[in-house]
C-alpha positions as CSV (number, residue, x, y, z in Angstrom):
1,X,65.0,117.6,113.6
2,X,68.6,117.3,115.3
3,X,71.6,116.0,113.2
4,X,73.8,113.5,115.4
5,X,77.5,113.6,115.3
6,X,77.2,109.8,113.6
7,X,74.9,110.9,111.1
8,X,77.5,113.5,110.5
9,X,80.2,111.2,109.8
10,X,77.6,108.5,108.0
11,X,76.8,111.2,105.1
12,X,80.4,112.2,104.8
13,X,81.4,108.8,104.7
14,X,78.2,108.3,101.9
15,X,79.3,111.6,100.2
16,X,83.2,110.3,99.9
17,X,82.2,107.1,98.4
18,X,79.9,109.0,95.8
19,X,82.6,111.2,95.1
20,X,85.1,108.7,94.4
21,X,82.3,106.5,92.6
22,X,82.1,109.9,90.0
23,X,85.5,109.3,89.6
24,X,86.2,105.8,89.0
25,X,82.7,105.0,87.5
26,X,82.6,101.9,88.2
27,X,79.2,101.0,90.4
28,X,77.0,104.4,89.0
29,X,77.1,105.1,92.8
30,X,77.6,108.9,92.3
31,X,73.7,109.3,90.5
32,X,71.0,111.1,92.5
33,X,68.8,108.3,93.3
34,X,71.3,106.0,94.8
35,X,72.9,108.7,96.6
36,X,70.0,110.7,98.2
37,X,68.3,107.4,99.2
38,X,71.6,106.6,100.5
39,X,71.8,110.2,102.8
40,X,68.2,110.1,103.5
41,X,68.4,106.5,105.1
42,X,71.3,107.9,106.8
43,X,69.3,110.7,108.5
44,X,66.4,108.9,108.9
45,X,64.0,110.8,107.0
């Protein structure tokens, strides 16, 4: 499996917004399931 430079940027993009969602707590975007769905419809597994 080869990672593209867009799925790159997708999961940093998806792992910014988790990051900040720990933060600010507002939408419970930083727990696992939503996240790793998130990454793995990202890189297409």
């Amino acid at each position: 499996m080869e990672i593209t430079t867009l799925q790159i940027v997708l999961v940093f993009i998806v792992a910014c917004i988790a990051g900040m969602g720990s933060i600010l707590d507002e939408f419970q975007f930083h727990r696992p399931l939503i996240a790793c769905t998130l990454v793995g419809i990202v890189l297409g597994i």
